[in-house]
C-alpha positions in Angstrom: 128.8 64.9 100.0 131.1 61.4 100.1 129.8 58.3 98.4 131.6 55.0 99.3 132.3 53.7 95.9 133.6 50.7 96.8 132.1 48.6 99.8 130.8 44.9 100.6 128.9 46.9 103.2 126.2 44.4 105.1 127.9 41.7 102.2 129.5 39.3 104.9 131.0 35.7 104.1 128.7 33.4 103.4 128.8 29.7 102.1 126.5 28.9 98.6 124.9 26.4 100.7 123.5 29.6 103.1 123.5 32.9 101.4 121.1 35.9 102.4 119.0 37.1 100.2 117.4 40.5 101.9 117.3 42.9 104.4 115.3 41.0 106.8 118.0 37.5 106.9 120.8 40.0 108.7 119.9 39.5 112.2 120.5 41.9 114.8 121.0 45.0 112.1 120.2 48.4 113.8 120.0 50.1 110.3 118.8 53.4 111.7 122.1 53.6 114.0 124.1 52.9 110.4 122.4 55.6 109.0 122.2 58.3 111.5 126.1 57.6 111.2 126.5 58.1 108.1 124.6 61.4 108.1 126.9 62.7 111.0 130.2 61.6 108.6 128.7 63.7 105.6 128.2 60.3 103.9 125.6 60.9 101.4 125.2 57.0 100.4 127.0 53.4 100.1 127.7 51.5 96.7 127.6 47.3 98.4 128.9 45.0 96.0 128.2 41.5 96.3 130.8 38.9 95.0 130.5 35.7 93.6 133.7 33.1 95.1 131.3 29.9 94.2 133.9 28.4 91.6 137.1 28.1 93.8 136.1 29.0 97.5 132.2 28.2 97.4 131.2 31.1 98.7 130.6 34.6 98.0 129.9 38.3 100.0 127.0 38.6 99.9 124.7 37.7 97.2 122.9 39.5 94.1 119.6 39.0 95.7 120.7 41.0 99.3 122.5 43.9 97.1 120.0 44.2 95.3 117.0 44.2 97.9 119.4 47.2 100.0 118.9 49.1 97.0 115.4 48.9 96.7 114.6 49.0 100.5 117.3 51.6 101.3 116.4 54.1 98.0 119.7 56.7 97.9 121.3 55.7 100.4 122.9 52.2 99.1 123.7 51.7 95.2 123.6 47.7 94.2 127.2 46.4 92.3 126.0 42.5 91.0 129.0 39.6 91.1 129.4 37.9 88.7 132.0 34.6 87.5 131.4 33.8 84.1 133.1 30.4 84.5 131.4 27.3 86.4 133.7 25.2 88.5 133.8 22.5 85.5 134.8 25.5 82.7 131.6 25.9 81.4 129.9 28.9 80.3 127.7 30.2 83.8 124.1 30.6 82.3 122.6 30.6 85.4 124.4 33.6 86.3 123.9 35.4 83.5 120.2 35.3 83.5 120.0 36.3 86.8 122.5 39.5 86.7 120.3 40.3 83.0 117.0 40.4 84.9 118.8 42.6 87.8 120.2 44.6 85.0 117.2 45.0 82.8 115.2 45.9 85.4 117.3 48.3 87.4 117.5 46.6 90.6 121.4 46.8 90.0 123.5 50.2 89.2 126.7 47.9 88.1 128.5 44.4 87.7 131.5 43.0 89.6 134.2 40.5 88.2 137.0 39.2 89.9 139.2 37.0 88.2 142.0 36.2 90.6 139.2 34.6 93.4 137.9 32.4 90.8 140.9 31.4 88.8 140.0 32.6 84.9 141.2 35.2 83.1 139.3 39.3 82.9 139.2 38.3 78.8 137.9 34.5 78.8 135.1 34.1 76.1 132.2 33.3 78.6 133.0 36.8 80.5 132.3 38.2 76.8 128.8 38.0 76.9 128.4 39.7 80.4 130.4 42.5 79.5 128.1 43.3 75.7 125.2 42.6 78.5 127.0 46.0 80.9 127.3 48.0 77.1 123.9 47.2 76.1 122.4 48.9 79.1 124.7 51.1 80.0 125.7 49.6 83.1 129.3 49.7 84.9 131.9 46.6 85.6 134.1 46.7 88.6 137.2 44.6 88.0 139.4 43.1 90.8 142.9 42.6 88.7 145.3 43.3 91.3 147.5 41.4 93.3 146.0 39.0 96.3 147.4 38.7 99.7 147.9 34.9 101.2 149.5 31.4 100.0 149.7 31.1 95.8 147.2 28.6 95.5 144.7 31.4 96.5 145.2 33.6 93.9 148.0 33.0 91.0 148.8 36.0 89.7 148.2 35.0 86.0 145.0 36.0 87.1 146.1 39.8 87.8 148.4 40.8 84.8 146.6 43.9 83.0 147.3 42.5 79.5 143.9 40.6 79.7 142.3 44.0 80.7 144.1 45.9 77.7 142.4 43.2 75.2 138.9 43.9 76.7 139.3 47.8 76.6 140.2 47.3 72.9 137.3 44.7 72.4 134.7 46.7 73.8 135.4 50.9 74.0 132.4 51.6 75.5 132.4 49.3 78.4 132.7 51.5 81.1 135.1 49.9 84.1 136.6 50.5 87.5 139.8 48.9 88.1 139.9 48.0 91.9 142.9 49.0 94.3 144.5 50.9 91.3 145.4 47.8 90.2 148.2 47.5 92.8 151.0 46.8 91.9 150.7 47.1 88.0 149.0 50.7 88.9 151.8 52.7 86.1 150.3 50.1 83.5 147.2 50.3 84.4 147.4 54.4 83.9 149.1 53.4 80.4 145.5 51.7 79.5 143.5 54.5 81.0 145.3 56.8 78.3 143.4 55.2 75.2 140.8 53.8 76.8 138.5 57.1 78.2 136.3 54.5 80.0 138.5 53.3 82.1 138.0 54.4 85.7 140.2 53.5 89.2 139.9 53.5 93.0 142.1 53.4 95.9 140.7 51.1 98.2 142.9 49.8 100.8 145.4 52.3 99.6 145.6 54.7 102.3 147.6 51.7 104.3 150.6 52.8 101.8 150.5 56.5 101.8 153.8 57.6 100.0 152.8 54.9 97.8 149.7 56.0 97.3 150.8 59.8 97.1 153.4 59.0 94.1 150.7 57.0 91.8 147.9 59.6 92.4 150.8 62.4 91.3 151.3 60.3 88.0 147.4 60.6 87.9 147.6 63.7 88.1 150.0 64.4 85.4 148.1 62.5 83.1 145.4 64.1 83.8 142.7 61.3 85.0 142.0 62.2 88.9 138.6 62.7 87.8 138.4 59.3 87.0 139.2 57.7 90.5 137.4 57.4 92.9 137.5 56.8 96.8 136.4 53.6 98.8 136.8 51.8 102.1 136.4 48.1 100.6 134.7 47.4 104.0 133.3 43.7 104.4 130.6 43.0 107.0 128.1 44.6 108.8 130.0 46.1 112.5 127.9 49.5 112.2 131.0 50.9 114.7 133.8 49.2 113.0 132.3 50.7 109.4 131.7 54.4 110.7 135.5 54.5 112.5 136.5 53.2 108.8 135.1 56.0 107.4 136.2 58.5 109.3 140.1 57.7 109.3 140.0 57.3 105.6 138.0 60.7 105.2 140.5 62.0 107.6 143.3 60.9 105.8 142.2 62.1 102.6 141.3 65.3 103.8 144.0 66.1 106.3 147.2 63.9 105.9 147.4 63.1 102.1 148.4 66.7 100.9 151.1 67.2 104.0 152.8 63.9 102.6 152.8 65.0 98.8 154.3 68.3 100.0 157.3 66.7 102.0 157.8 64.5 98.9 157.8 67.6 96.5 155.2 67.0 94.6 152.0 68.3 93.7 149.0 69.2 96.0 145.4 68.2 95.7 142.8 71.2 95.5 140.1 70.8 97.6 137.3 69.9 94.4 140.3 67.3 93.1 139.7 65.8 97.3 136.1 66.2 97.1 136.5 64.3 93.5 138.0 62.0 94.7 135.4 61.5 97.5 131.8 61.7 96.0 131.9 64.0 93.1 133.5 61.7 90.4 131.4 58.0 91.4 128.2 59.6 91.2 129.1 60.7 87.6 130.4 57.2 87.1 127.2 55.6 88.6 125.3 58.4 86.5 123.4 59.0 90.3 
């Protein structure tokens, strides 16, 4: 069965000033339809992370609150990722964030955590990060990192947000913090790899990847010559709540993977996927991640 590891699924754009906060503020949701789809696409469930954008664009997907209701309300089929920015608009350690995401944590209403440096403009190993990151070891909890490049004008998102050195310091600072590293870390994916070789924790996924196949094809053959395509894992990155638009998502990307992405590796030379590496890929390797 395939598990969307990565998704902002029924996480649309929302200003602080008017976030939602369950299942019941999304207006005009025919849940059943989403999940009779799913069903008829093999899609066994839906990881939704929320994202906190409060400290630059004052606003977020989502919130904790909706993630984490979805996960209660819609047991096994959706799997609750928490955002999180460390760092208050005025560079000050975010305590109200922290005590909300330890509550989720603590009390299972969240499988994960989400940080994403480049939106709110700090760096992956700023000290007020540290303390959500012991919180993920302490209880065994994931992080999803966003440290790749960002589409748009500069001001958006500087890349001194992106580089992977910051990463490399917080594998080395905490080796049993277990991470996904978003879009495979486009473009720094070879360094990225590099990092994933002494730190075992380190996971990947290629969301939005598919868009660049050959490119995609090529890092997943380095992948695969290291040895870590059990550690990555597939994703649509959707953001909103289009039942339609979401299902047709899903099924060119699980066409893609399943149909086109072994044809393009052959005319390049290199290395087929096995059908269990595909179905890896797909479902197999995020539920061990998620430890479903």
């Amino acid at each position: 069965m395939v598990i969307d590891a990565h998704s902002h699924l029924l996480q649309g754009r929302h200003p602080v000033s008017d976030l939602p906060h369950s299942l019941d503020d999304l207006d005009d949701l025919n849940i059943s339809e989403l999940l009779a789809g799913l069903d008829l696409l093999g899609v066994e469930a839906v990881v939704t992370l929320a994202q906190e954008m409060a400290r630059i664009r004052d606003q977020w997907l989502g919130s904790n609150s909706l993630a984490a209701d979805l996960q209660e309300r819609l047991e096994g089929r959706f799997f609750a990722i928490a955002g999180f920015e460390p760092v208050t608009r005025w560079d000050q350690f975010n305590a109200p964030r922290f005590e909300q995401v330890r509550e989720l944590v603590r009390s299972g209403r969240v499988r994960g955590l989400l940080i994403t440096p480049p939106y709110g403009h700090f760096q992956l190993n700023d000290r007020w990060a540290y303390p959500f990151y012991q919180l993920a070891v302490e209880y065994d909890v994931p992080v999803y990192v966003h440290q790749g490049a960002m589409f748009g004008p500069p001001e958006n998102a500087p890349q001194y947000g992106g580089g992977l050195w910051t990463l490399d310091q917080v594998v080395v600072d905490f080796p049993d913090l277990r991470l996904n590293i978003e879009h495979m870390a486009w473009p720094w994916t070879e360094e990225l790899l590099a990092i994933m070789a002494h730190g075992p924790n380190v996971h990947t996924d290629v969301t939005m990847l598919s868009m660049r196949p050959h490119l995609l094809a090529w890092h997943l053959t380095i992948a695969g010559d290291y040895g870590f395509l059990d550690r990555i894992f597939w994703g649509t990155d959707y953001v909103g709540r289009d039942n339609e638009e979401y299902l047709e998502t899903v099924r060119q990307e699980l066409d893609f993977y399943r149909n086109r992405l072994n044809p393009i590796l052959k005319g390049c030379g290199w290395p087929t996927l096995s059908t269990a590496q595909i179905e890896g890929l797909l479902g197999d390797n995020i539920r061990r991640f998620l430890n479903l």
